[in-house]
N, C-alpha and C positions, 0 to 999 in steps of 0.2 A: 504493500500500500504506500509506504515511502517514495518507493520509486513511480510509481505511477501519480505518482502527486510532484513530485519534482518535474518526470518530463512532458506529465501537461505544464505545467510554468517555462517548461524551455523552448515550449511550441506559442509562448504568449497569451495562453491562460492565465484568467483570475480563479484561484484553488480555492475554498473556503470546506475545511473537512469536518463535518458532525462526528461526533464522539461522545464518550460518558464521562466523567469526572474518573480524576486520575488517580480519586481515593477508593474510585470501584476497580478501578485496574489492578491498583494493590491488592485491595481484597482478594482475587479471584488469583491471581499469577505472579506481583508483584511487576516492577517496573523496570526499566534499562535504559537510564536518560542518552545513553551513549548510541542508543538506536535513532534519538530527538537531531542531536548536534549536525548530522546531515540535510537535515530536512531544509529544503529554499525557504528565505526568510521572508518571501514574502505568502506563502501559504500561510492564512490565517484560520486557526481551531475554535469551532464552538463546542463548547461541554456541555451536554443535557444534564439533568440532576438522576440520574438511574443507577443503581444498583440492584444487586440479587442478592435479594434479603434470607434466601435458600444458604448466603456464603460467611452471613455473620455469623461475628464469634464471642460477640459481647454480651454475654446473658444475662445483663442489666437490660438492655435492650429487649428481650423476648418478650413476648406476651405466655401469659397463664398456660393456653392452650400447648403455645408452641412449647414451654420448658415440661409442662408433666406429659403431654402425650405428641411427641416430637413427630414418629410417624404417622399418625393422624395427623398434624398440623402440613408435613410435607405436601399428603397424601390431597389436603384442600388447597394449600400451594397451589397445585399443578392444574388441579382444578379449574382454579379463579383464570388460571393465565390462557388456559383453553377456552374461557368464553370468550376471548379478544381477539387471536389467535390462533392455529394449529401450529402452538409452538410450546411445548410443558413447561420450560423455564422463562422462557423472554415473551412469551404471547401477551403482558400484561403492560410490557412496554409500547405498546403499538401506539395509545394518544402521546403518548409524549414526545414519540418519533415524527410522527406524523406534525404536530403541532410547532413541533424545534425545526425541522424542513420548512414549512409554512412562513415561520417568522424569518427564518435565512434569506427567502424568496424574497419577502416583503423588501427588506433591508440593504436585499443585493442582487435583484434578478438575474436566476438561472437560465443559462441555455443547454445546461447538459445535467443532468444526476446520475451519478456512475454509482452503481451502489452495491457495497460490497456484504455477498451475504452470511455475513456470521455475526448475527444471528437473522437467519430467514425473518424472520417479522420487519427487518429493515424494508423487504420488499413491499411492506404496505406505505410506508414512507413513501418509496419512490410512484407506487400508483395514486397515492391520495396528490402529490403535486400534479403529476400527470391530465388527473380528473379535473384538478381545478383550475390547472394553468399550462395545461398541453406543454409542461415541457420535457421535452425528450428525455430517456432515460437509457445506462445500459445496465445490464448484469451482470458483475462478477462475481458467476457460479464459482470457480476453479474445483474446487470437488464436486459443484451439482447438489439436488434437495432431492429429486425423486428416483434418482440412481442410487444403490444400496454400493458404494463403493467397498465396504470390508466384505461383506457376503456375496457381491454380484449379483445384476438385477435389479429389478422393480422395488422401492423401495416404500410406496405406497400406489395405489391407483390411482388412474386420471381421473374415476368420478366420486373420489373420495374429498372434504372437502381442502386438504391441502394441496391435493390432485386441480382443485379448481382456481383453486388462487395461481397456481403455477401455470395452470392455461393462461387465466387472465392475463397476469404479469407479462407471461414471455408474448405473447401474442402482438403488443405495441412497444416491442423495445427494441433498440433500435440496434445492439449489440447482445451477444452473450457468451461470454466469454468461460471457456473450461481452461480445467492444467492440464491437460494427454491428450490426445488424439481417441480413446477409447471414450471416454465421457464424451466429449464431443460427438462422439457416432451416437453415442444412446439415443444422445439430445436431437439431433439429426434426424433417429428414424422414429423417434416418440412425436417431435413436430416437425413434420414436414414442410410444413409451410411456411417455416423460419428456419427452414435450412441454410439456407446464404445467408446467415445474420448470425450463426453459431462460429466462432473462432477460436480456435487455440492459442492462450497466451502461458505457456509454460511458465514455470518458476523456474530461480537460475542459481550461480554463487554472485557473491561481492568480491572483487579481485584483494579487496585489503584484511578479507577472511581469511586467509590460505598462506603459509609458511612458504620461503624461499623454498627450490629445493636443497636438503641436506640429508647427509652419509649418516644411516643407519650406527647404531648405540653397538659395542661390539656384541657378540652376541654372548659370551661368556659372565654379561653383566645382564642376562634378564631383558625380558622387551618387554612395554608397556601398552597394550591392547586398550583404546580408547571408543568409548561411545560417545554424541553430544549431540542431543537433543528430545525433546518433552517422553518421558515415560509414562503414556497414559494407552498403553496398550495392557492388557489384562492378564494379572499376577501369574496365570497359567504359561502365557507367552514367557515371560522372564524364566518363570522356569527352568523351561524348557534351554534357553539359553545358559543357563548357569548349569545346567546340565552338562550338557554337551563342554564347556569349558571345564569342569570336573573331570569328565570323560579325557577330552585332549591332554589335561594333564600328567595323566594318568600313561598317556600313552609315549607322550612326547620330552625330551629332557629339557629341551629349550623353552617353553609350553610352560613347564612346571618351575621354571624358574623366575615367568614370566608375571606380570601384574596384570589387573585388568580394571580400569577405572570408566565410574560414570557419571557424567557431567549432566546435566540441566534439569527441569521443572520436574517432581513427583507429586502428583499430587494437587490439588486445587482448593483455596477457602483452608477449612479447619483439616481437615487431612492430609495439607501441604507436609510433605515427610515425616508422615505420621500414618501409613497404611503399610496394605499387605507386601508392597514392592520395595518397601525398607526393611519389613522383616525378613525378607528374603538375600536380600543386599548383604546385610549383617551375619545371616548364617552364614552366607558364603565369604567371610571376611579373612576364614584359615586358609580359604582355597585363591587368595592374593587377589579378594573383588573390594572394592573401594566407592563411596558413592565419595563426589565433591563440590557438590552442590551447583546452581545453576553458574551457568559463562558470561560476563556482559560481553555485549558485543566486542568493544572495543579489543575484548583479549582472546577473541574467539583464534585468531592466527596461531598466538602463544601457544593456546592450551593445543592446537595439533601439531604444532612443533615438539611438544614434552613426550608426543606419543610415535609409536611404531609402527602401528597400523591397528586399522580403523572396525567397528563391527557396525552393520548395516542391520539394526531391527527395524522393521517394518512388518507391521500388518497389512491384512486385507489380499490381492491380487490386480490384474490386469487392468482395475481401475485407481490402481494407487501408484502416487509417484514418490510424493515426499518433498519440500523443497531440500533437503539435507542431503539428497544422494548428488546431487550438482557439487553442493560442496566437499564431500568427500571425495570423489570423484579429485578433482582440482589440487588437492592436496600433495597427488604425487605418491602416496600410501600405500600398501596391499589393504586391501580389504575383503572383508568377509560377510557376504550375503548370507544374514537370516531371516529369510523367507521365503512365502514362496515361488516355485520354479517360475510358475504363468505371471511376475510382476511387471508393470510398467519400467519398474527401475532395472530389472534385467536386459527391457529395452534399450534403455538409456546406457546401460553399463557395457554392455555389450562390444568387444573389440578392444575393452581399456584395458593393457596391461595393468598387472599385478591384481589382478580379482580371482577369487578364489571361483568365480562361477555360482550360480544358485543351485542349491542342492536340496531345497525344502526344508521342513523343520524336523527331519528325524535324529534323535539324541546322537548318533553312532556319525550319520553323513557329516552334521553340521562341525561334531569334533576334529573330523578329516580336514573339513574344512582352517578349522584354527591354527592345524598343525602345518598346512600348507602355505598359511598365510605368515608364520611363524619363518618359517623357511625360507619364504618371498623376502621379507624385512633384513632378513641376514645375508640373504646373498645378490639381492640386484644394486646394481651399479646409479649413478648418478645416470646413465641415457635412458635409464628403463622409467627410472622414478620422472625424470624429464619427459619422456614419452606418456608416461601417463598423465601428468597434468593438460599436457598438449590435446590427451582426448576428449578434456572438459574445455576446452577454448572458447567451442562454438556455445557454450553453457552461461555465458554469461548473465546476470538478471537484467542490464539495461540490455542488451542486445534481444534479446530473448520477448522481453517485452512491448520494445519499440514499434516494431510494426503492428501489432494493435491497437497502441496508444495513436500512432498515428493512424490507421484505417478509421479510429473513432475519431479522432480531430475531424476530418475531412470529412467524415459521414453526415456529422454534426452541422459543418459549414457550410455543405452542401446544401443540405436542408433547405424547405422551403418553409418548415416551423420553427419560427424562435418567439420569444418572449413578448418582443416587440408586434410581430403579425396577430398574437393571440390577441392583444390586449389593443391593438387597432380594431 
């Protein structure tokens, strides 16, 4: 979203970005100002006053309800937020969305609402301007709402009624933008009559993410097997990973010498490194696994420079990409795909030296895997670790993004609707 906000400004756009307070941002994941320090300065942020009161942690605050019968109070949470909405958490934000748009309009008239969907209810936001003041909109899906991207498939029906909101929406918008080429077909053959309006804007690295290349740790000192980024895949999946690194050590003498550390968000609200994927972490602490907390950006380079090579978890399949596989990727690393065989990122991976290959997630394959990756780190040279950075080139996120950024500039200006024709 940075980037997409920057280079509408460098095509001569006025940015004005709705958001929530950025004491709800804490709440939920905490903050990274070092993400902020890029942003062009003339993109100006409104904060709406919203939080999810589902994330506090202050039991001064609760009501009666919520402190003695917590699941029941959830339970009418999700409730309340579906009458507004098909959305269980955020569906109760929709006037406030709707109304903070409204007043931005007012204040600064819109010619374009790019709107980004996390959390889906934003898209009533962009149809209620739409309704009232024809102005155009696009959708950045990148994962998509009716596409089941971890299970594959249909994710709800089209005459169900979020199936109906999503007619409505895509139906006058004027872009819609996926991350893969595989969401984008869904999107394709489920509307076809916005087929030429569906676009792939991939996600990429940031070139100042990624360590120079440098020569492998000897290998008689241990290598350091790195993860970095949000573990909110499901304590089974970890597992299984901690498994299989159990396994390779077992087999491997460099393996077993080896460390295995992991970096970024667990957890969300009051469970932030407080659930089942910390106790898991922790058991595995004799077996040299390490959690160390989340990366700002600014050190994201650092922290893959301290490591050896890289481990790729990922859920889901053929609709899932990840923005993290670009960057590992880039780094120049071995790396080792845990997941499965049919993923997007296997797409992407495909042909980069020093990857161990996807081999699914059976305890025995993925250990192979480790051990191979192990091996990689000790013995390729500066051309090979060279050659692999070079297969993320094309990977970049302003590259990568631009031509949609620009097909929507010029979509937009093309137009024969703006602000001013409405309102004549």
């Amino acid at each position: 979203m940075r980037e997409t906000a920057n280079q509408f400004c460098a095509l001569g756009w006025d940015v004005t970005v709705v958001t929530i307070l950025e004491e709800s941002w804490e709440r939920e994941y905490g903050l990274d100002h070092t993400l902020s320090e890029p942003v062009d300065p003339r993109v100006q942020i409104v904060e709406l006053p919203l939080a999810r009161e589902d994330l506090e942690t202050d039991i001064r605050k609760f009501s009666e309800s919520r402190a003695f019968r917590p699941a029941a109070w959830a339970k009418k949470e999700r409730e309340r937020h579906l009458e507004f909405f098909p959305e269980l958490v955020f569906g109760g934000w929709r006037d406030c969305l709707e109304q903070g748009v409204l007043d931005v309009h007012q204040e600064r008239p819109a010619d374009l609402l790019l709107v980004s969907c996390a959390p889906y209810v934003n898209l009533a936001a962009a149809r209620r301007l739409w309704q009232e003041h024809r102005v155009p909109y696009a959708v950045d899906y990148r994962d998509g709402w009716s596409v089941d991207v971890i299970g594959g498939g249909e994710a709800f029906p089209k005459d169900s009624e979020a199936g109906q909101w999503e007619d409505e929406v895509l139906r006058d918008a004027t872009a819609v933008w996926c991350v893969n080429d595989p969401i984008a077909d869904f999107y394709r053959e489920r509307f076809p009559d916005i087929a030429h309006r569906v676009d792939v804007a991939r996600n990429g690295f940031d070139p100042d993410s990624v360590p120079e290349v440098t020569s492998g740790r000897p290998a008689a000192d241990g290598l350091v097997f790195g993860y970095l980024g949000s573990v909110n895949f499901r304590p089974e999946f970890l597992e299984t990973v901690l498994d299989a690194w159990r396994a390779a050590r077992l087999r491997d003498q460099l393996v077993a010498r080896s460390r295995f550390e992991i970096r970024g968000h667990i957890g969300a609200g009051a469970s932030r490194e407080a659930n089942a994927h910390m106790d898991l972490i922790r058991k595995a602490e004799a077996d040299g696994v390490a959690f160390g907390g989340p990366v700002a950006k600014a050190e994201v380079a650092e922290t893959y420079a301290g490591w050896d090579a890289l481990v790729l978890m990922l859920v889901g399949g053929r609709y899932v990409t990840s923005g993290k596989v670009y960057e590992f990727m880039a780094t120049g690393l071995p790396v080792v795909s845990a997941h499965a065989v049919d993923h997007d990122a296997s797409t992407v991976l495909d042909g980069r030296p020093l990857w161990t290959g996807a081999r699914g997630m059976d305890v025995e394959l993925l250990a192979s895997a480790f051990v191979d990756a192990a091996r990689m780190a000790g013995e390729a040279d500066d051309d090979e670790r060279a050659a692999a950075r070079a297969h993320a080139t094309r990977f970049t996120r302003s590259s990568l993004l631009a031509p949609s950024v620009r097909r929507l500039s010029d979509a937009v200006r093309a137009g024969s609707v703006t602000v001013e024709s409405v309102q004549a």
